[in-house]
N, C-alpha and C positions, 0 to 999 in steps of 0.2 A: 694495365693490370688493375683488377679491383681494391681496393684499400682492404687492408686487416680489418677492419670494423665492418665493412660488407660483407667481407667470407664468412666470419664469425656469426651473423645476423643468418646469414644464410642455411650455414650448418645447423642452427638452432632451428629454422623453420623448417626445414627437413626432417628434424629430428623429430620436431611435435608433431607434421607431419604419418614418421611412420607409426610412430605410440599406436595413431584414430587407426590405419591401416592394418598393424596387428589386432586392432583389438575389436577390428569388423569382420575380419577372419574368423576370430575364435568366436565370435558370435554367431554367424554363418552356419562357420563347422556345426557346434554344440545344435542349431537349428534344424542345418541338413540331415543329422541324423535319426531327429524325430521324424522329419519328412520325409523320409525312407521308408521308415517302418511303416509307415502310414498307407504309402502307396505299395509299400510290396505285400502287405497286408491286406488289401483291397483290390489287386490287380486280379485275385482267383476268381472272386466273388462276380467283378463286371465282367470277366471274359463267360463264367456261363453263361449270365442272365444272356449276353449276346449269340450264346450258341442255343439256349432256348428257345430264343425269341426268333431265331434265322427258323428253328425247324416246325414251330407254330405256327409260321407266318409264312411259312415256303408255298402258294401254288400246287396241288396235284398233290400232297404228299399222303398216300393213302395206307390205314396201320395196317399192319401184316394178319394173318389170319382173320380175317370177315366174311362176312357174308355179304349177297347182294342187298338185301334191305339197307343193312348196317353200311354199307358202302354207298349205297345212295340218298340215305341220310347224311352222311359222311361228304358226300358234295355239295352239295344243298348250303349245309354248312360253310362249307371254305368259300360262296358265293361271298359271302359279307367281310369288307376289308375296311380294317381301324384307319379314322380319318387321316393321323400321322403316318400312316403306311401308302396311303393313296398315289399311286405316281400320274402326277400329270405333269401338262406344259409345263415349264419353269418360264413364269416373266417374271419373278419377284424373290430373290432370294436376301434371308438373313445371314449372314457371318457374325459367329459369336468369335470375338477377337479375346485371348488371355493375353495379357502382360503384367508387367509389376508398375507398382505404386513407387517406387524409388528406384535411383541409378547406380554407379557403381558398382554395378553387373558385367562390366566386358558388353562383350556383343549378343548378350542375352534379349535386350528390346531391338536391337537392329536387325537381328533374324528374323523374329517373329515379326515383326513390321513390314519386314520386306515379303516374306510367303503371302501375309493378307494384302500387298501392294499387288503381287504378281495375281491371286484368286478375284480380285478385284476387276482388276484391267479385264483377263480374262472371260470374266463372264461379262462386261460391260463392252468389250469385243463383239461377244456373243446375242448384242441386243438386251440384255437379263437386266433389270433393274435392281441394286446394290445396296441394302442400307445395313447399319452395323448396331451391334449390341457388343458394348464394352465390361470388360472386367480387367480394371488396372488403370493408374492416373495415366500411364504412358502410352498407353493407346489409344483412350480418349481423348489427348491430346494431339495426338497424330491425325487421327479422324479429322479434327475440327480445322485443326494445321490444312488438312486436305483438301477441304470441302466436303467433305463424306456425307454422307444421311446419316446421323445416329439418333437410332431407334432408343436406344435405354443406354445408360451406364448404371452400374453396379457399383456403387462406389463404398469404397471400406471391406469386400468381401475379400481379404485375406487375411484381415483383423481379426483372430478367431475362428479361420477358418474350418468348418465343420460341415456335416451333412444337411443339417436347418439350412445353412446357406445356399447352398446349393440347390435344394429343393426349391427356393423363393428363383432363385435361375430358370429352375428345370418347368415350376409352375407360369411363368411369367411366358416362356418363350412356350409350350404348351400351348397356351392358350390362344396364343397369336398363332400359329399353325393351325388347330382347331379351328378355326375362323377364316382361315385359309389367309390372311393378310400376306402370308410368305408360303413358294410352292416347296421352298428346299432349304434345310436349316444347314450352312457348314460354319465347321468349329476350327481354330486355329488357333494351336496354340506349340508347346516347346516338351517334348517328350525326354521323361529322365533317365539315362542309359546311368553314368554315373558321374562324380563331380566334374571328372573332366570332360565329360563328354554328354552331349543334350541334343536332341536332333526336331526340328521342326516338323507339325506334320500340319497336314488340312485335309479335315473329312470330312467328307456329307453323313451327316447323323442323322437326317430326316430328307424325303423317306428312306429306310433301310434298302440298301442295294447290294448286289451280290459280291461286286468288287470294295463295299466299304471295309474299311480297313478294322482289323480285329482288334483288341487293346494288347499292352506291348508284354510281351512274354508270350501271346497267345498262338493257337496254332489253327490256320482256316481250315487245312487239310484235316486237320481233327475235326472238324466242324461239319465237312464234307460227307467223311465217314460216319460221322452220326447221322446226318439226316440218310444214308443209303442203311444204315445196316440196324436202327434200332426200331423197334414197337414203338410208333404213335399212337400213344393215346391218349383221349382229349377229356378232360371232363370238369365242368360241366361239358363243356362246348369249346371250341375256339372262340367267337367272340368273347365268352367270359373270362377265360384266359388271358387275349390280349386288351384287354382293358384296365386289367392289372400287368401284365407283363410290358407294354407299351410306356405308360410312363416309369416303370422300372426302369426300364433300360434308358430313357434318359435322363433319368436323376441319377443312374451312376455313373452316366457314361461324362456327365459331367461334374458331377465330383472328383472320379479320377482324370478328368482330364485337368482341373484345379488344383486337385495334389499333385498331380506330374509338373506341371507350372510353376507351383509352388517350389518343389523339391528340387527342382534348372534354375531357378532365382538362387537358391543358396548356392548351390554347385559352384553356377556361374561366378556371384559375388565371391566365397570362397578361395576360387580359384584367380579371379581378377585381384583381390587384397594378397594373396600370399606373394602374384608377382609385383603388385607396387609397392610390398615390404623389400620384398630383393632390390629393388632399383633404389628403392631410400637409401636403402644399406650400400651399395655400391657408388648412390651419387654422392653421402655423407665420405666412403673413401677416399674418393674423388675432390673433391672440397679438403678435405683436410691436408691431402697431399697439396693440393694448389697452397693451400693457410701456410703450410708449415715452408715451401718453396720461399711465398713472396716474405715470409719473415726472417727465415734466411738471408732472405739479397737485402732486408732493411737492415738486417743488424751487420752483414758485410759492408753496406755502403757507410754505417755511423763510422766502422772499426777502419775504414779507408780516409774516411772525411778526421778522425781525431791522428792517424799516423798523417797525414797530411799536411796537418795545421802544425802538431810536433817537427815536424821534418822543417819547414816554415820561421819555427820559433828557431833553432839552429843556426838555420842559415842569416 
């Protein structure tokens, strides 16, 4: 059995122990709730621009009431497709990997680690050539742990995190695309239902496809319904449209996917600190019951060793 100076040493390390863990909770907390507002604030805004940009950029979608001239102008036009939209072969694709900069998250980096493990193999299956663009120490680390190709880290981008930042993402990976260095850009990262609950997703954000996935609250069937049932119309033109609508849609789509990241980092931490407060609490129970047992049987054994010795002196 441990000596009374062990258990005592021990209870204390427990105890300073859970202080950090409450007090990264409330930090979390007070955090996760500005990064709520932030993403539920901003989820209305990226689901349009994405149901714009699907009915812009749709193939054949011709407005309602025209005429032939105005209709064969109208083709003519939709010939020209923005280079980010372009679908070809895929040998060469980018995965922008989100994770966080620090641990004591629960299984908030082992999720998302493991989705861009499995998109990886996947397309490397598939013959595809794989390299990665980081946002977060822990997945840039994992990358290099791997052997991965990384293309960029972003390092410090939740420091502040803000639209500028994003934008220096959105322009950097832009441009490589544009250039065509990568045929298909997918994003991976941890989507925020709420503290307790965060769900991993991996989408091709470039080029846009009919099955990419809409941002979370969003509804495709509404999406659907708009391109069947409303007046397109274009003006100037479609290409002038998607030359601003194109990089719109991906400097929010990765903003919010940074805020959603963001917003599952605190959840997760949060909710990971509240339980290793409870087990402090219950291992500090635990330990004191053991303290108070073994000092028990020490003051029983002196009070047996002095009736003993009296009993002794008697005889």
């Amino acid at each position: 059995m441990p000596s009374l100076k062990t258990i005592r040493t021990r209870i204390s390390s427990v105890r300073s122990t859970q202080k950090i863990t409450r007090a990264m909770k409330m930090v979390a907390g007070a955090r996760l709730a500005r990064a709520q507002q932030r993403i539920v604030a901003l989820r209305p805004y990226a689901l349009k621009t994405t149901e714009i940009l699907r009915v812009v950029a749709a193939p054949g979608a011709l407005p309602t009431g025209v005429n032939d001239s105005e209709a064969d102008a109208f083709e003519a036009d939709a010939e020209g497709v923005h280079p980010l939209l372009a679908v070809r072969p895929v040998k060469k694709v980018l995965i922008l990997l989100l994770s966080s900069d620090r641990g004591l998250c629960g299984a908030f980096n082992t999720n998302v680690l493991k989705a861009a493990e499995r998109e990886w193999q996947a397309r490397k299956a598939a013959g595809v050539a794989v390299e990665f663009a980081t946002c977060g120490k822990k997945g840039r680390e994992y990358v290099n742990r791997r052997g991965g190709v990384l293309a960029h880290d972003f390092a410090g981008i939740y420091d502040g995190l803000s639209l500028s930042k994003a934008s220096l993402v959105a322009s950097w990976v832009t441009a490589r695309m544009t250039a065509r260095d990568y045929d298909a850009l997918v994003i991976v990262y941890t989507e925020f239902k709420s503290a307790m609950t965060q769900r991993v997703v991996a989408e091709q954000l470039l080029p846009l496809t009919d099955g990419a996935k809409a941002p979370a609250g969003g509804a495709s069937s509404d999406t659907a319904k708009l391109e069947q049932a409303m007046e397109v119309l274009f003006e100037p033109n479609r290409e002038a449209l998607l030359e601003r609508l194109v990089p719109m849609y991906v400097e929010t789509s990765i903003y919010r996917a940074l805020l959603e990241s963001q917003a599952s980092e605190f959840g997760a931490r949060m909710t990971s600190m509240d339980a290793a407060t409870r087990n402090a609490k219950e291992m500090i129970g635990r330990l004191t019951l053991a303290y108070n047992r073994a000092r028990q049987a020490a003051i029983t054994k002196e009070l047996m060793e002095i009736i003993g010795g009296a009993e002794a002196l008697k005889d």
